[in-house]
C-alpha positions in Angstrom: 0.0 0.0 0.0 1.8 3.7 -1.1 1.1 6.2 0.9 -1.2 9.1 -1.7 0.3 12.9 -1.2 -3.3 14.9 -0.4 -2.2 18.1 -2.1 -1.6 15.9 -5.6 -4.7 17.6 -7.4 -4.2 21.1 -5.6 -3.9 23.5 -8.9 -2.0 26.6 -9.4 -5.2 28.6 -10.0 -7.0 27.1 -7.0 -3.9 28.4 -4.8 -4.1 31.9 -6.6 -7.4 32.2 -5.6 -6.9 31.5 -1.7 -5.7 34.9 -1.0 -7.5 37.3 1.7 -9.1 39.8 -0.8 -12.4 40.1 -0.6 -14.9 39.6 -3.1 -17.4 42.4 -2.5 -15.1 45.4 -1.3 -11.8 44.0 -3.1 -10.4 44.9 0.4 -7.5 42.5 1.6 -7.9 41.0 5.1 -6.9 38.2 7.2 -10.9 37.3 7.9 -11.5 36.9 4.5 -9.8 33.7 5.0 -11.4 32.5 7.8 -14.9 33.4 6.7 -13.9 31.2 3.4 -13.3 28.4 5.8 -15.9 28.7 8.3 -19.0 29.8 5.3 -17.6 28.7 2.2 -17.7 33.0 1.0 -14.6 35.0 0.3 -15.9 38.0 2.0 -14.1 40.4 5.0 -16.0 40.6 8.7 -17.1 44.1 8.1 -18.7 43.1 4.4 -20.2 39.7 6.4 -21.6 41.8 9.2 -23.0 44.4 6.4 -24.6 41.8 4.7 -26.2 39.8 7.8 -27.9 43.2 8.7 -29.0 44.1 5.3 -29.5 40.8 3.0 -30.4 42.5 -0.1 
C-alpha cells in the first residue's frame, strides 16, 4: 500500500485564488480567509456583518 500525497490535485489557480481579498469590497484581510473556511464566502468581517444586517 503507497502512501497518496493529499495536495496531488491542488492546482496553481485554485492556490491563486486562496488569498485574503475580498470579493465584494476588493479589500485585503486576514478574515476573508477565515470566513472562506468557516462559510464557504470570500468576504471580510465588516462586508459579512454588512450583509447579515442588510441581506439584499
Amino acid at each position: 500500500m503507497t502512501k497518496k500525497d493529499p495536495f496531488e490535485n491542488i492546482k496553481e489557480e485554485d492556490l491563486r485564488d486562496f488569498n485574503n481579498k475580498c470579493d465584494e469590497c476588493k479589500k485585503e484581510d486576514e478574515s476573508v480567509s477565515q470566513n472562506l473556511i468557516l462559510t464557504g464566502f470570500k468576504v471580510c468581517k465588516s462586508c459579512r456583518t454588512s450583509k447579515t444586517i442588510f441581506p439584499i
